[in-house]
TORPA-4810 file (N, C-alpha, C, O; in nm, 3 decimals):
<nodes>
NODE_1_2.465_0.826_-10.343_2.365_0.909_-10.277_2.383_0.896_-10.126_2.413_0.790_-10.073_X
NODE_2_2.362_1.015_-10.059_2.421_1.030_-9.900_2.300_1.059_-9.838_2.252_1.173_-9.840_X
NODE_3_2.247_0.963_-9.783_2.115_1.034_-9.690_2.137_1.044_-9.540_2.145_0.948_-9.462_X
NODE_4_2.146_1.187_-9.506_2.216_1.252_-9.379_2.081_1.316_-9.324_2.005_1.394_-9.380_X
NODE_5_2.072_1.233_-9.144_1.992_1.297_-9.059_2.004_1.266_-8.961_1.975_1.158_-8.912_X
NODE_6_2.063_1.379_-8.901_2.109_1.421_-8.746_2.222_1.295_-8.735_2.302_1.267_-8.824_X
NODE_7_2.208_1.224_-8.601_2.316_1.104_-8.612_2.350_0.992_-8.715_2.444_0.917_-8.737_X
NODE_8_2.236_1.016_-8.764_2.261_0.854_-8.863_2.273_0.901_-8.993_2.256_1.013_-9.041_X
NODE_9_2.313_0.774_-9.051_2.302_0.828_-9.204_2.340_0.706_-9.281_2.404_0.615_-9.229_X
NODE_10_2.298_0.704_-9.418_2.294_0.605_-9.498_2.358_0.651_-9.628_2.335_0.768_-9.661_X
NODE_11_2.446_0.565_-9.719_2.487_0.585_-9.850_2.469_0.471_-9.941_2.509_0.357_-9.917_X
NODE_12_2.411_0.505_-10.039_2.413_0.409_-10.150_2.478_0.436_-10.277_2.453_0.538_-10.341_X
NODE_13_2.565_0.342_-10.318_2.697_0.371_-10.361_2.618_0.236_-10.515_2.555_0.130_-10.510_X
NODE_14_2.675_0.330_-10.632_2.651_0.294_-10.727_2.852_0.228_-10.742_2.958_0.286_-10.719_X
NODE_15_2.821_0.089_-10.790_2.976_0.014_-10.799_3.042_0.081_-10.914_3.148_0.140_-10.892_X
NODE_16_3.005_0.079_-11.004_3.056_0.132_-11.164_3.164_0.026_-11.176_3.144_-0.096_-11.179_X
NODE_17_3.289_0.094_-11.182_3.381_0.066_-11.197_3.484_-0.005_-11.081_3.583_-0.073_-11.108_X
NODE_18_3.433_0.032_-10.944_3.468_-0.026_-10.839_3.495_-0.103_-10.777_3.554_-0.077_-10.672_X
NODE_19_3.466_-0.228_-10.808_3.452_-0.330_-10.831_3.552_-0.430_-10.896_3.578_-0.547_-10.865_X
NODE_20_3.602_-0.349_-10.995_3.681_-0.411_-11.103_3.861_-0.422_-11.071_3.937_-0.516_-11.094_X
NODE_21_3.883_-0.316_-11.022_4.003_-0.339_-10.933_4.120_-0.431_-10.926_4.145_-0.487_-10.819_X
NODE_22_4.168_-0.443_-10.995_4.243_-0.556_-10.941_4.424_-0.521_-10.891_4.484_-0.417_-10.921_X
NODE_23_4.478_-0.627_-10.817_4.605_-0.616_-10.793_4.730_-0.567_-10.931_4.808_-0.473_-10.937_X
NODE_24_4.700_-0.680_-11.027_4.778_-0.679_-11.113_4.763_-0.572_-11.241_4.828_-0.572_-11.345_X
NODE_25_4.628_-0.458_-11.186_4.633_-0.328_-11.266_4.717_-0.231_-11.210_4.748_-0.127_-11.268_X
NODE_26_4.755_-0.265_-11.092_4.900_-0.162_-11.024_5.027_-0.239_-11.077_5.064_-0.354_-11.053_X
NODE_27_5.085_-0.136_-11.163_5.206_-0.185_-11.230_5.323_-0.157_-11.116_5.296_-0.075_-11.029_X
NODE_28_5.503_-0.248_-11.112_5.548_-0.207_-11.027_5.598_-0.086_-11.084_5.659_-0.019_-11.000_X
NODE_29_5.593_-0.030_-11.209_5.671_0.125_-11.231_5.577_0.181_-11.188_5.611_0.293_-11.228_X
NODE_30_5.460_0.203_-11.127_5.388_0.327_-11.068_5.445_0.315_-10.889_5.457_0.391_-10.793_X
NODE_31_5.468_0.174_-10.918_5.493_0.155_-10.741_5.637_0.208_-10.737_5.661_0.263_-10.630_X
NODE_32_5.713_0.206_-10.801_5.862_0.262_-10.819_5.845_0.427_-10.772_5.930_0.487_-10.706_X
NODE_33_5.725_0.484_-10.820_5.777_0.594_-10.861_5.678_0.663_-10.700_5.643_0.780_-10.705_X
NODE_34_5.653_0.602_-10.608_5.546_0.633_-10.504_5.638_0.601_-10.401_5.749_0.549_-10.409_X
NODE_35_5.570_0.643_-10.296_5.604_0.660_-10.127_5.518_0.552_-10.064_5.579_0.460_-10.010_X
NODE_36_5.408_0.550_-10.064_5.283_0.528_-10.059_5.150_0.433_-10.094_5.049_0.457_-10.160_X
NODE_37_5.168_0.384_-10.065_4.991_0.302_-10.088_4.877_0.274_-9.972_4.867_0.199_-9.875_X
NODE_38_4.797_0.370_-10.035_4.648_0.373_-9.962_4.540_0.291_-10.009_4.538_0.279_-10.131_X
NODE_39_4.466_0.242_-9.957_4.310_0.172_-9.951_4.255_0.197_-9.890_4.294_0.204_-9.773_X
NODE_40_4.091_0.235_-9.934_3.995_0.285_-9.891_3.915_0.203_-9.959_3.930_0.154_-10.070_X
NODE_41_3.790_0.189_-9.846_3.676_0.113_-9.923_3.657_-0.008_-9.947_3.562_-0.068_-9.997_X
NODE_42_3.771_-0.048_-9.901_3.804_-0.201_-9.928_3.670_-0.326_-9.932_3.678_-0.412_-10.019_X
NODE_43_3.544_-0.328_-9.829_3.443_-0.421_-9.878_3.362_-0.404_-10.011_3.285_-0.490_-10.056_X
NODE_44_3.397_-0.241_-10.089_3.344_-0.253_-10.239_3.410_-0.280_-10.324_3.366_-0.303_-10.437_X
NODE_45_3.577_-0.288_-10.284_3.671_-0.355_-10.374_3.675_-0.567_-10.411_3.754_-0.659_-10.393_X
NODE_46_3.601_-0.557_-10.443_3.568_-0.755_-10.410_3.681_-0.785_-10.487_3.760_-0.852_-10.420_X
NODE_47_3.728_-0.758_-10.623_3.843_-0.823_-10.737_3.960_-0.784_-10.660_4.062_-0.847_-10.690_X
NODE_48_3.975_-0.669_-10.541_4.110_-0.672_-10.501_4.119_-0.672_-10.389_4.229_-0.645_-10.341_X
NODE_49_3.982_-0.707_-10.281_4.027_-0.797_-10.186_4.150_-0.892_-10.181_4.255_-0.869_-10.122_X
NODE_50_4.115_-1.022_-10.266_4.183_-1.150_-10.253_4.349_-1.104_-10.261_4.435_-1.132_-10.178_X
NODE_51_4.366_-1.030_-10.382_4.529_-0.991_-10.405_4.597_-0.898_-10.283_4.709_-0.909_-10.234_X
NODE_52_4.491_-0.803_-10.252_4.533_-0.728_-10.152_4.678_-0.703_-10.072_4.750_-0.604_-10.074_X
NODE_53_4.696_-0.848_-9.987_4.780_-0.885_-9.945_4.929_-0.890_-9.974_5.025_-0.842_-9.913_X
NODE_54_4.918_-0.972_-10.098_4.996_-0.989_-10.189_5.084_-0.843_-10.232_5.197_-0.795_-10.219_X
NODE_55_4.979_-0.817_-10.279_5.017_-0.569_-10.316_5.080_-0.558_-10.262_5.198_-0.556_-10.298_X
NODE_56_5.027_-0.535_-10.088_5.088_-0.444_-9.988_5.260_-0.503_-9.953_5.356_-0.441_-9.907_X
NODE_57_5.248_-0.659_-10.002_5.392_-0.693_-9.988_5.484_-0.696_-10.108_5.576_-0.777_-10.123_X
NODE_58_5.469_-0.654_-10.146_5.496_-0.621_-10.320_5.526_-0.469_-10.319_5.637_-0.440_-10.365_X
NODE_59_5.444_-0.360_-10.273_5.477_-0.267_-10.212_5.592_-0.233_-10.145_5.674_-0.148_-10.178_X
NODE_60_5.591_-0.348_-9.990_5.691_-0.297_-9.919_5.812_-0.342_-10.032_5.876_-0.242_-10.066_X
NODE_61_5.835_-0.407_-10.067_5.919_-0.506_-10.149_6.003_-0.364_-10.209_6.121_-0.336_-10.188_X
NODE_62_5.901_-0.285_-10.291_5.979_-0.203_-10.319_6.022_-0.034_-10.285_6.069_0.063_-10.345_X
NODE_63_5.978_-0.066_-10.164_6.043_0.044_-10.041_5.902_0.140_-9.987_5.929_0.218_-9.895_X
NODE_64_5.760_0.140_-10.036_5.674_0.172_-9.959_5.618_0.153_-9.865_5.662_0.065_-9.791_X
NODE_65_5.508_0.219_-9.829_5.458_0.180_-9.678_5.328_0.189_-9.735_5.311_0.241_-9.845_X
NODE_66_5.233_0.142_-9.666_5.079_0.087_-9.673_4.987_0.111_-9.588_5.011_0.057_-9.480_X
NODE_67_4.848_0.196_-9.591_4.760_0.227_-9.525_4.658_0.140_-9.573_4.663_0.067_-9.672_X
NODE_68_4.523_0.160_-9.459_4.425_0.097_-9.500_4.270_0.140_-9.391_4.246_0.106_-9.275_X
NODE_69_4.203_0.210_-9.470_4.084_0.225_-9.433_3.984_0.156_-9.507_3.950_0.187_-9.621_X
NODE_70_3.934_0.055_-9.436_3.811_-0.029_-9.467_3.679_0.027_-9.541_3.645_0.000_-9.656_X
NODE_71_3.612_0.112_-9.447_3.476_0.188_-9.431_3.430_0.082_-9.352_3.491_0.011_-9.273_X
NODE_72_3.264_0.086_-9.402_3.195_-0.030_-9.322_3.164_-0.123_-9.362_3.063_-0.093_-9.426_X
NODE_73_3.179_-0.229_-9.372_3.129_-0.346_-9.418_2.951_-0.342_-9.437_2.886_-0.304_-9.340_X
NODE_74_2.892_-0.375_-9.539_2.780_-0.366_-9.560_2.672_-0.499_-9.516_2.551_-0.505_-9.491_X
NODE_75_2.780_-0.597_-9.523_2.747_-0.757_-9.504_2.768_-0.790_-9.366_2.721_-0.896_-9.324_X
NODE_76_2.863_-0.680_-9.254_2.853_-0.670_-9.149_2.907_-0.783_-9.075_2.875_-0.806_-8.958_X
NODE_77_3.018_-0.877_-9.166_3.057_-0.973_-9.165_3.208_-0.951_-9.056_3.232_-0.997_-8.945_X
NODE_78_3.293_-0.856_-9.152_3.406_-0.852_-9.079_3.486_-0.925_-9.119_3.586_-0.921_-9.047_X
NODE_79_3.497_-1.002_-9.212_3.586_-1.130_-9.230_3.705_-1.111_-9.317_3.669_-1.076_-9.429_X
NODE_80_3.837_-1.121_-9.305_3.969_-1.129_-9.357_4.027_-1.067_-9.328_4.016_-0.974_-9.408_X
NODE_81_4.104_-1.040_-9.251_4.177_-0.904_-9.232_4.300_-0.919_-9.146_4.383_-0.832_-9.121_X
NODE_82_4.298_-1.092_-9.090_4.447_-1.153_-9.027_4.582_-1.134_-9.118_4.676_-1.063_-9.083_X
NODE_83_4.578_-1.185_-9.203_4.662_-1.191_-9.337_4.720_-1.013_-9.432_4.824_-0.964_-9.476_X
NODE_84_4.579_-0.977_-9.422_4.592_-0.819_-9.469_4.699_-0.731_-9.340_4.800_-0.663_-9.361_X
NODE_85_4.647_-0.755_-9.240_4.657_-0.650_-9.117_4.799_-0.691_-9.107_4.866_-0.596_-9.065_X
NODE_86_4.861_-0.781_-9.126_4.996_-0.779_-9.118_5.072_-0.751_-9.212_5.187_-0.784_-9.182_X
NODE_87_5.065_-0.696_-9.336_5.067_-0.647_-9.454_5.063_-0.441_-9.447_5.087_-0.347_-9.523_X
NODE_88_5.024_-0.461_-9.325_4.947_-0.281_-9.343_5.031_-0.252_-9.209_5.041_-0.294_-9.093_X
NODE_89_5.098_-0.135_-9.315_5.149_-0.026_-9.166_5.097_0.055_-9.075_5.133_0.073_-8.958_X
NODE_90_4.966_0.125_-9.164_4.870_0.177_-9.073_4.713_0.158_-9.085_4.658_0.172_-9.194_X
NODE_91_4.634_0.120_-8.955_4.486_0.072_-8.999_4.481_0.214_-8.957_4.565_0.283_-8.899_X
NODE_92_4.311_0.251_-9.021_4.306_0.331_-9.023_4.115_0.318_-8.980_4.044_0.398_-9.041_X
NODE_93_4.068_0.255_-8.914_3.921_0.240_-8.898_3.882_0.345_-8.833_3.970_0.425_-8.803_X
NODE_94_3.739_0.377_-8.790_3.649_0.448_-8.668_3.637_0.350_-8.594_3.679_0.238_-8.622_X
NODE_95_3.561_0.389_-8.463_3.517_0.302_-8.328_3.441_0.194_-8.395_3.483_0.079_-8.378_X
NODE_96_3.324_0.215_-8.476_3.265_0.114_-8.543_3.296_0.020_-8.611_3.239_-0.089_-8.624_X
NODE_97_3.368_0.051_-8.646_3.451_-0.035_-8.758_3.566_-0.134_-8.646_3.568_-0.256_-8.633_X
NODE_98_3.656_-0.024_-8.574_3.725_-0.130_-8.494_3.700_-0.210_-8.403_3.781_-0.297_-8.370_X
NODE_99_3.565_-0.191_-8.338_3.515_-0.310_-8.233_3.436_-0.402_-8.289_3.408_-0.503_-8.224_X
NODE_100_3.383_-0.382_-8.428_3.314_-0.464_-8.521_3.409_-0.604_-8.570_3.376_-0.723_-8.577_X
NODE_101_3.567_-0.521_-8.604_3.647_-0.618_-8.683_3.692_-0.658_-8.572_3.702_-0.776_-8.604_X
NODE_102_3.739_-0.655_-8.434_3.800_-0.719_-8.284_3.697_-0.783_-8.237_3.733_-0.842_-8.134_X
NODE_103_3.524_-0.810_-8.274_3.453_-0.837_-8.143_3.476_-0.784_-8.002_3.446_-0.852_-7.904_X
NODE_104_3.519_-0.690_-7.995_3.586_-0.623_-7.861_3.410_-0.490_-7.832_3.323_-0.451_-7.910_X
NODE_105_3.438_-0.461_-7.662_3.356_-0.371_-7.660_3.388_-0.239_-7.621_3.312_-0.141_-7.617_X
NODE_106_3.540_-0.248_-7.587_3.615_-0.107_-7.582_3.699_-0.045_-7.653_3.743_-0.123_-7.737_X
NODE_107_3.754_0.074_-7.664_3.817_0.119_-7.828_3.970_0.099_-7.737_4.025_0.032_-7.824_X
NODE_108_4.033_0.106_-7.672_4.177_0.080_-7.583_4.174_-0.069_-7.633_4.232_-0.092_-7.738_X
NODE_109_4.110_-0.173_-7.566_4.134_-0.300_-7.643_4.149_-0.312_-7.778_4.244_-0.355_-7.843_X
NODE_110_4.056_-0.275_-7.808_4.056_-0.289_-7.984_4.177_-0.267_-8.057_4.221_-0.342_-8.144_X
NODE_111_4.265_-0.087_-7.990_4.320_-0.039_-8.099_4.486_-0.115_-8.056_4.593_-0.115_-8.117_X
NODE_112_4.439_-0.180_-7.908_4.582_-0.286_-7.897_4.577_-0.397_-7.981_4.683_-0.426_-8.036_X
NODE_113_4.477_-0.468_-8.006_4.478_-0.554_-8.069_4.494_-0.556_-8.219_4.542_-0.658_-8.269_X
NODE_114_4.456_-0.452_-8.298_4.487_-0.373_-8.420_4.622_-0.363_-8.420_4.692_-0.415_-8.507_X
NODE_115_4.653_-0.317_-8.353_4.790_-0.270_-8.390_4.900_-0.415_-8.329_5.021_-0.408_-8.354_X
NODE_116_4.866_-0.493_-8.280_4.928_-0.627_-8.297_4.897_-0.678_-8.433_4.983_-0.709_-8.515_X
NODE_117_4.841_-0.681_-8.441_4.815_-0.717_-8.615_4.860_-0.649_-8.705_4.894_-0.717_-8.802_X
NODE_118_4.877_-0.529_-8.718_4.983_-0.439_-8.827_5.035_-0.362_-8.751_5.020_-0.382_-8.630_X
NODE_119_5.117_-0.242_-8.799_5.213_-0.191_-8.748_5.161_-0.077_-8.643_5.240_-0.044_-8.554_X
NODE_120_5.057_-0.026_-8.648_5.047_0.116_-8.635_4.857_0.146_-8.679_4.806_0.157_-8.791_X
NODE_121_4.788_0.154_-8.539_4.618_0.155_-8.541_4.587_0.315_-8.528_4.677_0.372_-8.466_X
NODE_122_4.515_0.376_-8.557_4.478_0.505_-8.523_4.323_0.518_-8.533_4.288_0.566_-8.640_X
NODE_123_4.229_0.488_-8.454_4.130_0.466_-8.460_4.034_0.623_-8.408_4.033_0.699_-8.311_X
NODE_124_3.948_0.606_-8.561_3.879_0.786_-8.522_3.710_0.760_-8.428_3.608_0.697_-8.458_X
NODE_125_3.743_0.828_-8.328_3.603_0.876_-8.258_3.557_1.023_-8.253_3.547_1.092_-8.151_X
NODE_126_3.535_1.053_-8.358_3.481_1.124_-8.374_3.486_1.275_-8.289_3.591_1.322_-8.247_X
NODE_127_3.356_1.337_-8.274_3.396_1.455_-8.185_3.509_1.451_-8.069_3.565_1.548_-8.016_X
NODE_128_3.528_1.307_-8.043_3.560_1.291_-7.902_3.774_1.263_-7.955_3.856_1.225_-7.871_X
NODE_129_3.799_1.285_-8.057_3.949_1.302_-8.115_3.985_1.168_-8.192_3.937_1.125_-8.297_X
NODE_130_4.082_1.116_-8.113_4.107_1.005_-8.221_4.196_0.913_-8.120_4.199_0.975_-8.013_X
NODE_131_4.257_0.814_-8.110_4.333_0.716_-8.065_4.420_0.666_-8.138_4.398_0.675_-8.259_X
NODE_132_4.554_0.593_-8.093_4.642_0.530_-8.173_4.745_0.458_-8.100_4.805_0.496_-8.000_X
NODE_133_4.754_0.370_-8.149_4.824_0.251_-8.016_4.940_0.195_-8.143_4.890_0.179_-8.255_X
NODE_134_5.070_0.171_-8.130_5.237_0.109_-8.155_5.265_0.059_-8.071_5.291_0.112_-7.962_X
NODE_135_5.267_-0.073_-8.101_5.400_-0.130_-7.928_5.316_-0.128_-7.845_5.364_-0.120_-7.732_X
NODE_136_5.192_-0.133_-7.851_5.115_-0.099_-7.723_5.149_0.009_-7.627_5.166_-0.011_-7.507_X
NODE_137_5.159_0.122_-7.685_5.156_0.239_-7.652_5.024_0.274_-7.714_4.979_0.226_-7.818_X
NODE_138_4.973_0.353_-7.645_4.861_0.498_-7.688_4.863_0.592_-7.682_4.925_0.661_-7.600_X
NODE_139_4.785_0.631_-7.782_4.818_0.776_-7.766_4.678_0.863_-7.800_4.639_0.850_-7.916_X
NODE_140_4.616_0.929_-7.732_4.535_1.009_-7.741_4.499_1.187_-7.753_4.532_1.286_-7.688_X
NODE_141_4.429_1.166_-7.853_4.427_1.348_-7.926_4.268_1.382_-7.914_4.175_1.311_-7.949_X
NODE_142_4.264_1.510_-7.855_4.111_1.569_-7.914_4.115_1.627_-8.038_4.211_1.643_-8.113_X
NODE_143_3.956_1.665_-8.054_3.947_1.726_-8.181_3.962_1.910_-8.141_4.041_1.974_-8.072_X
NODE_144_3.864_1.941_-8.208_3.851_2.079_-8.205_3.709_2.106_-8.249_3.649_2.048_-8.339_X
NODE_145_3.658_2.222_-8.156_3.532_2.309_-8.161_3.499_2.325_-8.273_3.560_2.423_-8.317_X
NODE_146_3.399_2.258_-8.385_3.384_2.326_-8.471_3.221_2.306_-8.526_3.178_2.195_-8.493_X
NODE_147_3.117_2.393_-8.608_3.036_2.417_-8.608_2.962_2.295_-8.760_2.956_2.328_-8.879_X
NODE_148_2.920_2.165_-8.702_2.902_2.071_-8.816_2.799_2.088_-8.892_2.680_2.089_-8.861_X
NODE_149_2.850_2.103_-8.997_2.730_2.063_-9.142_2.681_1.954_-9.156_2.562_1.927_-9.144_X
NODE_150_2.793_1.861_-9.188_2.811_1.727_-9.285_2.933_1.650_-9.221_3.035_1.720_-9.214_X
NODE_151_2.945_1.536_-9.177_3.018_1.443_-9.152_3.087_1.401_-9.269_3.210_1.401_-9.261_X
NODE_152_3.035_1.364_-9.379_3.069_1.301_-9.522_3.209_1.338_-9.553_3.248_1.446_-9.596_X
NODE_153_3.248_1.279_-9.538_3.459_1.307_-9.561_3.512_1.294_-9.462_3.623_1.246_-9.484_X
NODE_154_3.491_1.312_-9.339_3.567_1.346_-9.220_3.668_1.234_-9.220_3.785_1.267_-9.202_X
NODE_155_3.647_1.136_-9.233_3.713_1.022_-9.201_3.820_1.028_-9.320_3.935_1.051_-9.284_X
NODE_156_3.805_1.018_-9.408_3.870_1.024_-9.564_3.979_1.160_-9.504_4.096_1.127_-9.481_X
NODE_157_3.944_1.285_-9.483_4.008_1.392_-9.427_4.095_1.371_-9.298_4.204_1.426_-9.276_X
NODE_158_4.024_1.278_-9.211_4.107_1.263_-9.106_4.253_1.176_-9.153_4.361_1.184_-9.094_X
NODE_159_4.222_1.090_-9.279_4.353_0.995_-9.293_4.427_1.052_-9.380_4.542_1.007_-9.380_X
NODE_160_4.402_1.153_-9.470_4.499_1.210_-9.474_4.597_1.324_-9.428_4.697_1.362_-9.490_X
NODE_161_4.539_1.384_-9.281_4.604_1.462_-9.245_4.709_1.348_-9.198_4.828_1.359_-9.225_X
NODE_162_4.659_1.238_-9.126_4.780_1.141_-9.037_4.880_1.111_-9.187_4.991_1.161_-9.204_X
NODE_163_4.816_1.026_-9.276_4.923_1.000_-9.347_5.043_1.141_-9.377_5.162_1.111_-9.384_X
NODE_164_5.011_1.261_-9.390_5.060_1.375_-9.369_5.200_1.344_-9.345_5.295_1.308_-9.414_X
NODE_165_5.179_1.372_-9.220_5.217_1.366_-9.072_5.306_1.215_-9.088_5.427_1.229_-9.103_X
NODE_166_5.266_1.105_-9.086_5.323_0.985_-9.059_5.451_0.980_-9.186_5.567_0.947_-9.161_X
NODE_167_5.399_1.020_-9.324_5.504_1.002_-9.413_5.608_1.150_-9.380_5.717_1.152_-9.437_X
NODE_168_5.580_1.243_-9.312_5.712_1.384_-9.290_5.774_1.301_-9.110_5.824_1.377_-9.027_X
NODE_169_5.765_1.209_-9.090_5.818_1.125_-8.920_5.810_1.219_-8.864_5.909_1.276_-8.820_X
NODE_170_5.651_1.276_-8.844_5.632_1.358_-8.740_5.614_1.274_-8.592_5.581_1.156_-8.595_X
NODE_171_5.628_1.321_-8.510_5.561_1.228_-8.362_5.436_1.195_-8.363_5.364_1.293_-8.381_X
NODE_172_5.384_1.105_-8.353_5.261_1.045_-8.317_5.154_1.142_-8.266_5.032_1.147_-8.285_X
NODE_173_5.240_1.220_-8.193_5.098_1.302_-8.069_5.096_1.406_-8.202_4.988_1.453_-8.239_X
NODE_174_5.191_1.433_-8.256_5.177_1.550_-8.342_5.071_1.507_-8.513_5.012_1.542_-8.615_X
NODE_175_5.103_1.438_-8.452_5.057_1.351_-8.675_4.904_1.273_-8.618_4.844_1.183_-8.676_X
NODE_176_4.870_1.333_-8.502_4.728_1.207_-8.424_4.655_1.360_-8.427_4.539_1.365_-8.468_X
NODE_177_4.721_1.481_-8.384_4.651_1.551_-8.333_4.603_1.650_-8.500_4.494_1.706_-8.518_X
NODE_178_4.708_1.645_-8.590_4.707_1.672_-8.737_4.564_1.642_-8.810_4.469_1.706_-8.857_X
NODE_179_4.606_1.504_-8.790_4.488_1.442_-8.825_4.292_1.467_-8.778_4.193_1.468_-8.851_X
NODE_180_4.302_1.480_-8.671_4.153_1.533_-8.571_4.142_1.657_-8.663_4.051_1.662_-8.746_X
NODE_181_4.259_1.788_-8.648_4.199_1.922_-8.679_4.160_1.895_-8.834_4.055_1.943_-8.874_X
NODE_182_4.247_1.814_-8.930_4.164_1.808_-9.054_4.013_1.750_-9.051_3.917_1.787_-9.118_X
NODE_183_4.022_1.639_-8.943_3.822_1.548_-8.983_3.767_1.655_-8.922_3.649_1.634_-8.949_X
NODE_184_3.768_1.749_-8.863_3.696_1.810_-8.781_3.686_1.913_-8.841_3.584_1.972_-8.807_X
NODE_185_3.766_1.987_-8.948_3.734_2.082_-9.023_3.651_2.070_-9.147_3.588_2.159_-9.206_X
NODE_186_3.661_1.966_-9.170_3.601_1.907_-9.354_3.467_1.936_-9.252_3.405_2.029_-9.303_X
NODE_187_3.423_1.907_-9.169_3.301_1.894_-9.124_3.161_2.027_-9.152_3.040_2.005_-9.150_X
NODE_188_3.210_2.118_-9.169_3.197_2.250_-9.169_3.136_2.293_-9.323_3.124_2.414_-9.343_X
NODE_189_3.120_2.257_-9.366_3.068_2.248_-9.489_2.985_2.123_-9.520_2.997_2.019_-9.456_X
NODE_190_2.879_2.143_-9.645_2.863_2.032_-9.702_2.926_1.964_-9.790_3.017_2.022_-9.849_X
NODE_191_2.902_1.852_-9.817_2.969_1.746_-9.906_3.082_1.704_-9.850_3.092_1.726_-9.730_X
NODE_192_3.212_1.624_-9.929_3.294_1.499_-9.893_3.416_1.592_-9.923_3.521_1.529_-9.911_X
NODE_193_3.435_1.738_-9.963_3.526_1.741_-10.017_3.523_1.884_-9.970_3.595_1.897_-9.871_X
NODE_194_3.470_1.984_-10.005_3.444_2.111_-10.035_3.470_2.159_-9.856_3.451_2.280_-9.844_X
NODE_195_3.495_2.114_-9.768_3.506_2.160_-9.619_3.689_2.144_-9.588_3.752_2.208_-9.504_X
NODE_196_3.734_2.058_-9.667_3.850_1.988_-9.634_3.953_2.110_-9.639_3.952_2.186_-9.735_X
NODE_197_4.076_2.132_-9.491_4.131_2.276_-9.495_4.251_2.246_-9.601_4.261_2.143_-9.668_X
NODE_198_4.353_2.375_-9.602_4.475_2.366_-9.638_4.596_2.280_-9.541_4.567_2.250_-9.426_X
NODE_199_4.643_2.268_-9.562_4.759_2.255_-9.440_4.760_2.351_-9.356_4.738_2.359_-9.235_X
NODE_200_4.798_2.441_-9.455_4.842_2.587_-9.386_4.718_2.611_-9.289_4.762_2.650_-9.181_X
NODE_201_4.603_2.603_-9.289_4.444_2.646_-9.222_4.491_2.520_-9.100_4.516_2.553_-8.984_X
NODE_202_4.498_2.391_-9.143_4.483_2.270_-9.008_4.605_2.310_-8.955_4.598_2.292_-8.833_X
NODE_203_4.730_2.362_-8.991_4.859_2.410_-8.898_4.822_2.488_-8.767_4.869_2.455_-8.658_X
NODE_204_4.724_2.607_-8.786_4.713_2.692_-8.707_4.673_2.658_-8.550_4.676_2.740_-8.458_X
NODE_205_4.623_2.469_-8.539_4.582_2.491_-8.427_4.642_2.323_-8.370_4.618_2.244_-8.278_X
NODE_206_4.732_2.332_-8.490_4.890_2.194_-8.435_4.983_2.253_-8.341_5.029_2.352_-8.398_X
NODE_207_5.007_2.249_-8.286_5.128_2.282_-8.206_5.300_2.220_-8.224_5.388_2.259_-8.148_X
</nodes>
């Protein structure tokens, strides 16, 4: 359940099955047959926290690459993510999330320090575009004008336009800026899903 008003907003997330997760239910023939491994959500994943690590190197092991969007920690704790973050090719947090997990109070620090810790930070702010620091480089993208419904996806939408982009070795400015026109379009609609464009629709305003 999503309770949305004006800036803020709250979700309460029934676990079900979520919970249950574990490392050793990813077989390596599914990992054989992938590019790819994503995580999302990771503080409702508790059974595949601990293995986590382990995966993502098990993963590379057999020629993938590894994302990772947190969400928010509910316990507001922040805790584990030395061990993981070097495991992960791309973090994938918001401002909240990344000055939460750095103790930091600026998003330039933060997304240097992120990205010393794994390969590759891209940190979303929202209306204001997105950030992404390699090598301690940055790189900064706006979003785009668009008329908001619902926030609910944006973030989920924003990572996969980058992963997009990051798995075709597009350039950074190009696969940063990919990424914004998708969170910024899901926005436009209600719900988590039903706003989210085509390629072909988020192309039109990539360069």
């Amino acid at each position: 359940m999503i309770l949305n008003r004006e800036e803020d907003r709250a979700i309460l997330t029934h676990l079900g099955l979520i919970a249950d997760l574990q490392a050793s239910d990813i077989p390596d023939d599914l990992l054989r047959r992938s590019r790819h491994v994503h995580v999302a959500s990771y503080f409702l994943q508790t059974k595949l926290q601990p293995d986590l690590p382990a995966l993502f190197q098990r993963a590379h092991s057999l020629g993938l690459t590894t994302s990772l969007d947190t969400n928010y920690d509910p316990s507001e704790k922040w805790l584990g993510f030395d061990e993981l973050l070097s495991a992960t090719d791309v973090f994938l947090p918001n401002k909240t999330e990344a000055l939460s997990i750095t103790k930091l109070t600026d998003v330039e620090s933060a997304a240097r320090q992120l990205a010393n810790k794994s390969k590759l930070a891209a940190i979303k702010l929202g209306a204001e575009g997105a950030l992404a620091c390699s090598q301690n480089n940055l790189t900064q993208s706006s979003s785009i004008p668009v008329n908001v419904v619902d926030t609910v996806g944006a973030g989920d939408t924003f990572d996969s336009g980058f992963m997009y982009g990051y798995l075709n070795n597009w350039p950074i400015e190009k696969t940063l800026k990919l990424a914004c026109v998708c969170g910024a379009m899901s926005t436009q609609k209600a719900g988590g899903t039903e706003g989210q464009p085509t390629l072909e629709e988020a192309l039109k305003y990539v360069s």
